[in-house]
N, C-alpha and C positions, 0 to 999 in steps of 0.2 A: 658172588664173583667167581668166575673158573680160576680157577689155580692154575691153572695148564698155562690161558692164555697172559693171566698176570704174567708169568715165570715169564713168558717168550717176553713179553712188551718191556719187562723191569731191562731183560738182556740186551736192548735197543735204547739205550738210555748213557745219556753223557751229564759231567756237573752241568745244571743251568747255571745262567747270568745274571738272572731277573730275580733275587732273593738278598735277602739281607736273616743274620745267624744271630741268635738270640743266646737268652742264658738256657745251659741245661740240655745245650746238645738241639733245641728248637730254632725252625727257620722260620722266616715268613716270609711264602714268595709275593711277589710284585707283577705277574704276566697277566692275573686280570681282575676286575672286581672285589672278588672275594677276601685277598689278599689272606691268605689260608696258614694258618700258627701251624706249622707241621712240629708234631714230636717223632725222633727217632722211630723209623721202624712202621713209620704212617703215614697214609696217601692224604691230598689236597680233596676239595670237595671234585675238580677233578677225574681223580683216580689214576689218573697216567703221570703227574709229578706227585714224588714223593721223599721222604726223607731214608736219606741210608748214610747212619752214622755221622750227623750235624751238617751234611751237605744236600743241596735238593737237586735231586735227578729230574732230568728231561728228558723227552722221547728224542731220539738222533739218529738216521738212517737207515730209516723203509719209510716206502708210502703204502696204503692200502688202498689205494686207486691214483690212475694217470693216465688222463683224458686231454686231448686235443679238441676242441670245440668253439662255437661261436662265441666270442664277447659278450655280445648279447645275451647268454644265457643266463649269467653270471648273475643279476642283468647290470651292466655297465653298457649306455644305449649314448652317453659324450664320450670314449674313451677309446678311438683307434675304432670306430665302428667298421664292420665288415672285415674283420682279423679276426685271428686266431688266438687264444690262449690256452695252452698246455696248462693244465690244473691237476694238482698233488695234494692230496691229503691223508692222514694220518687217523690215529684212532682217538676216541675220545672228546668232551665235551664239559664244560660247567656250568650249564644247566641242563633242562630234562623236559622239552617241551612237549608235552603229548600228541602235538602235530607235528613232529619233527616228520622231515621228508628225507631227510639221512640217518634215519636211527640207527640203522646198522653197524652204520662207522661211527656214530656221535655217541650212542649208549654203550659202546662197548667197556667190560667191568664195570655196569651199573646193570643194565637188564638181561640174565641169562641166555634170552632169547637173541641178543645181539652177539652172543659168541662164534657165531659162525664169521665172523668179521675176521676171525685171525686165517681165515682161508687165505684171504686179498693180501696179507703182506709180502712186500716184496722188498730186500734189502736190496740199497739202491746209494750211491755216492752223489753229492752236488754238480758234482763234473759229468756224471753219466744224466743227471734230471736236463741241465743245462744242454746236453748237447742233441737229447731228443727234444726240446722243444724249437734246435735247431733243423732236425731234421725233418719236422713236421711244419717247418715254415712257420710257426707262432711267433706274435709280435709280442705279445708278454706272457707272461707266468705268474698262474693266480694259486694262492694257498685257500682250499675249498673241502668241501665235505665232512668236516669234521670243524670243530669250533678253532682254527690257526692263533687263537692268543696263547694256549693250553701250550704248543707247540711251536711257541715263538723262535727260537736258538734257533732249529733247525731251517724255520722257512727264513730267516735272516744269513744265514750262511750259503745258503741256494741264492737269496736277491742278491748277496753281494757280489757272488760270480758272475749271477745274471746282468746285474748293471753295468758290468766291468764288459760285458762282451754286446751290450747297446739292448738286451731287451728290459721292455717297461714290469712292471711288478705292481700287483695287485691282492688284498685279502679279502675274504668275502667273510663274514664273522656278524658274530650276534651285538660287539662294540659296548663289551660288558667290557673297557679297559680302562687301564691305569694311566694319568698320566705319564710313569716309567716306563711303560710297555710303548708306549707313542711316539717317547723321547728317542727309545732305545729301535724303534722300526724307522722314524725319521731318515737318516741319510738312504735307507734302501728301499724302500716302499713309495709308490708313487700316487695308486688309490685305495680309496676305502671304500666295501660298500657295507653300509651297516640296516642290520633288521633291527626296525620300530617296531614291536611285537603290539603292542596295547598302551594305552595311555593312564591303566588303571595299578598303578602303584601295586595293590594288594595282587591284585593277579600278576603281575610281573615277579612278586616272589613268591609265588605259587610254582611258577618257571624256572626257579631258583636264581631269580637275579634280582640288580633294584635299578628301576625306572631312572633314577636321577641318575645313576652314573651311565646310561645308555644315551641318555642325553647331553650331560657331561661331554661324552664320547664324542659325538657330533658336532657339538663346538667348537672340543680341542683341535679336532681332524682338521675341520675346517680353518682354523684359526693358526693352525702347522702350516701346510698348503698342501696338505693331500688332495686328491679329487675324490669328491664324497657325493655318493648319491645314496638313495633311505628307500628300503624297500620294507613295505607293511603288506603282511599276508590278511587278507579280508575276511575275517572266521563269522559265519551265517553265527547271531546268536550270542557272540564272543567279542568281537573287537570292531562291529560294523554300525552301529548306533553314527548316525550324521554327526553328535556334539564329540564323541571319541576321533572321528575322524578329522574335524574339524579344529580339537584340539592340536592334534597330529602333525597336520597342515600349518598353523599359526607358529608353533613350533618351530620346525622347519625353516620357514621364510624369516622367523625373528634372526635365525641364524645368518640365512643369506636367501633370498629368493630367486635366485642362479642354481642353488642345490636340485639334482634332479628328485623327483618322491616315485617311485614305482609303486602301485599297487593294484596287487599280485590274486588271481583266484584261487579262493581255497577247495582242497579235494579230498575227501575223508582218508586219512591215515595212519599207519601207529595206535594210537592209544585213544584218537579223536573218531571214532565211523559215526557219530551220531547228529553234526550239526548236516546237514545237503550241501553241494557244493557251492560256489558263491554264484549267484546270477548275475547274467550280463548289466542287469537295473542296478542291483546293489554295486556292480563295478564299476558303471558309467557314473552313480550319483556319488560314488568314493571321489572320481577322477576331477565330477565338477568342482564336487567340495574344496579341492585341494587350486584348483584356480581359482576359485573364489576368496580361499584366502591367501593369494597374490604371489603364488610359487607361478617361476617362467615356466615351467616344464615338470609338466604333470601324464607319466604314461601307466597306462594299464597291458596287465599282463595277462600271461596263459589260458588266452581265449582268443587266439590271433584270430582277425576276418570277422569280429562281432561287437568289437567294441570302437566302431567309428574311428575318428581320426586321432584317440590317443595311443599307435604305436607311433604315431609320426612326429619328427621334430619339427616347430617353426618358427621363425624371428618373433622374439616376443616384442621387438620393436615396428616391423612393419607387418607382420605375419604373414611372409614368403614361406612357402614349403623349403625345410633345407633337406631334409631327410624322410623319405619314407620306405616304410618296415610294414611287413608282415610275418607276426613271430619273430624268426631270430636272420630273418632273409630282408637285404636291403635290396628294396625294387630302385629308389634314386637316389642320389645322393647330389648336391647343388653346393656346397659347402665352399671358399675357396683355401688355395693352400696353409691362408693364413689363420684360417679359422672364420672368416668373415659371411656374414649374409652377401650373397651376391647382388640384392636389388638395391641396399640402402648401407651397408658398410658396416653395419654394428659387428662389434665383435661377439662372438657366441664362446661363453664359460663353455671350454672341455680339453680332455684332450687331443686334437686331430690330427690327421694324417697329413703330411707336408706335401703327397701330389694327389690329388684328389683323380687323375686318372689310374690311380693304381688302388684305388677302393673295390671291392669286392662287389658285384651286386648278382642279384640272382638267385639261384637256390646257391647249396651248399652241400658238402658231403656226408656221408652217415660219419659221427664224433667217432674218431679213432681210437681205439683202446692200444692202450702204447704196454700197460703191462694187464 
């Protein structure tokens, strides 16, 4: 672990919230999963909260990235489709997925090689995040690139402002959380998108987390009223077997079959170069599986233009086109103000945009680097 960069990241650090103090000068915080016994003078599994003197620090004011970009990326594909979300993230991570696709920012003070992370920080107030995502025209503000449970105080102090000046708020997170963490995001957070990494227990704590509370996660969210959609990265070799994904799938719909399932092509990264990328076959046959077991809305990712018609939404009640996408670009959009299929009336689970002539369609611009 650099010392260098610990020192700067411990110096961006305010008491957290999310902890409860023990005997002996020991905490235990409460922001995700792990739920981590800190003794004096020691990090969480973590490494960015930690104990100073029987109180637990949290990271508080910089982000290491502040991106203006499509919703869509995110992927959030019910949620203000064809807007903007300004997205901030932080350093750090409580697990350590060998395919992580933000290692940089996620490993930072766990793998040496992510040290150059502390280039990207930029100390930054809630009043200065909130008012470039007004100048950028963004309809919400997502906490991304880095694991946002780790980092909960701060991205809850940015939603509050946020809410308070009308934009929507969103986390994009692995959904290793705690009941308290969900309790305590509740009044400021509007969705959640959570990664379904595997359906195999033991490999899930291989990832440093556990299966059942990511599941857990997905229930409670849903069961809150957040808007929760489940993205599963497709690993050739790893997580793609029809019965895993099928588990996946059943899952999911046991929850609510309105939940969106994204899943996503994998592409050698990090510490994974050895499985091939995912094929369009193993993507399409992911997408069927997940209709088959009875989710309304099943899209496949990052292979825009090859994988048939699931970037596009449509009434699972009459099967009108409401929405079609290519990538992160809406060519139509059919939707009416109130959320409704325009052939047959059903209401479509999301959250939409109240005039639907002011929907975005088209291309889009190259994602704005704000710092």
């Amino acid at each position: 672990m650099s010392t260098v960069l610990a020192d700067l990241l411990d110096s961006m650090t305010v008491e957290g919230q999310l902890y409860e103090k023990m005997e002996g000068g020991r905490v235990r915080c409460l922001a995700c999963g792990h739920r981590c016994v800190i003794n004096p003078g020691r990090r969480g599994v973590c490494k960015v909260r930690f104990n100073r003197e029987g109180k637990l620090m949290a990271p508080w004011g910089y982000v290491a990235g502040l991106q203006a970009d499509p919703i869509e990326k995110k992927p959030f594909y019910h949620f203000l489709p064809g807007s903007d979300a300004l997205t901030f993230g932080m350093l750090g991570c409580d697990m350590h997925c060998p395919f992580c696709q933000n290692w940089l920012t996620s490993q930072a003070l766990r793998d040496p090689a992510a040290e150059a992370a502390g280039h990207f920080i930029r100390k930054i107030s809630p009043q200065q995040l909130v008012q470039a995502a007004r100048q950028t025209r963004a309809a919400t503000i997502a906490s991304s690139y880095n694991e946002p449970l780790i980092t909960i105080e701060w991205a809850v102090e940015i939603f509050r402002l946020a809410k308070a000046q009308g934009f929507k708020t969103v986390f994009v997170s692995n959904g290793h959380a705690t009941p308290e963490a969900l309790a305590y995001l509740r009044p400021y957070l509007d969705g959640y998108k959570i990664d379904l990494k595997t359906m195999d227990a033991k490999a899930y704590r291989r990832l440093g987390g556990n299966l059942q509370r990511v599941l857990d996660t997905i229930a409670m969210a849903h069961e809150q009223g957040f808007w929760v959609e489940v993205v599963t990265l497709v690993i050739p070799g790893y997580n793609d077997s029809p019965e895993m994904l099928l588990d996946a799938a059943r899952y999911i719909a046991s929850v609510s079959p309105d939940i969106p399932w994204h899943v996503t092509a994998f592409h050698p990264d990090y510490q994974m170069t050895e499985p091939p990328p995912t094929s369009v076959r193993t993507l399409l046959q992911a997408a069927e599986i997940g209709q088959e077991a009875g989710l309304h809305f099943v899209y496949a990712g990052n292979l825009p233009g090859y994988v048939a018609d699931y970037e596009n939404t449509y009434c699972p009640h009459c099967g009108a086109l409401l929405i079609k996408r290519q990538g992160y670009r809406l060519q139509e959009y059919h939707l009416t103000g109130e959320g409704t299929c325009p052939r047959c009336g059903a209401q479509i689970p999301g959250v939409w945009p109240k005039d639907p002539q002011q929907v975005r369609l088209g291309g889009y611009g190259r994602p704005r680097v704000v710092w």
